[in-house]
N, C-alpha and C positions, 0 to 999 in steps of 0.2 A: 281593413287594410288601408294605411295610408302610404303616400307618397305618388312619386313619376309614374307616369306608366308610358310608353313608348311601346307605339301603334304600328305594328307591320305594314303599313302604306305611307307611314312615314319615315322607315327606315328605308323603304324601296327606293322613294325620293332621294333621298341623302346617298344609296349605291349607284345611282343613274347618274347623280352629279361625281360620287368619287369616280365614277370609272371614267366619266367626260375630262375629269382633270388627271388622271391616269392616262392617257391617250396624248391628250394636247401640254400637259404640263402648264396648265394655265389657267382661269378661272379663279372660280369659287365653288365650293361644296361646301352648303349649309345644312346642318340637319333643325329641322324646324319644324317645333312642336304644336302642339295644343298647349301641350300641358307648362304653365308657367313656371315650374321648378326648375328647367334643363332644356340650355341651344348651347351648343358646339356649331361654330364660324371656322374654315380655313380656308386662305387663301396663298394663294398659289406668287413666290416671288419668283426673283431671277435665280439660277443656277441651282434649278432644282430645289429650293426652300419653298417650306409651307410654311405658314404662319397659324396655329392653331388657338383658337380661344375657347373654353369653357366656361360657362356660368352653370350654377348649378348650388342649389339651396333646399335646404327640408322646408321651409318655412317664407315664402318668398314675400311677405308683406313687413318680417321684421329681418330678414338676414339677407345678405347677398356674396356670395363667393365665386371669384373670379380668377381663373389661370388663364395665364398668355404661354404660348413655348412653341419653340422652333422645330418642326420635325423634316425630316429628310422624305423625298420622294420615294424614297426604295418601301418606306410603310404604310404607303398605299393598297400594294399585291395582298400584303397581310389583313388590310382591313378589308377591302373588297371581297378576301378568300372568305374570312369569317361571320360578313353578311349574307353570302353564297351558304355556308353551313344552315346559318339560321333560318332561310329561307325555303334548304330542302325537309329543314325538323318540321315548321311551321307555315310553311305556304298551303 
């Protein structure tokens, strides 16, 4: 089996930082791998904007693909809730 593989002590990290920028509306929550295929960056603007970045690549020595996009603070609750699921399957 190839590809990412994303480590539940590294997803816990990246839920400590969403919930810190959930709370204070400010910061950064980085999820940050081992694995060189996949980081997701957001950072936290004024009135409520996050700044979301993706890189994320099957192949990281000859590809690299990169998304930027704006998301709203209200999609925080949803992602927090759904690393809470993942954590009561797999913790």
């Amino acid at each position: 089996m190839s590809g990412s593989f994303l480590r539940l002590s590294e997803l816990k990290r990246w839920y400590i930082k969403l919930k810190a920028m959930h709370k204070t509306l400010s910061g950064e929550a980085n999820l940050e791998c081992i694995e060189p295929e996949l980081a997701v960056a957001m950072k936290a603007g004024s009135l409520g904007h996050i700044t979301m970045e993706v890189d994320i690549t099957p192949d990281n020595l000859t590809q690299k693909h990169w998304f930027q996009f704006n998301i709203d603070q209200s999609y925080l609750a949803e992602l927090i809730s759904q690393c809470e699921t993942i954590f009561s399957i797999y913790a």
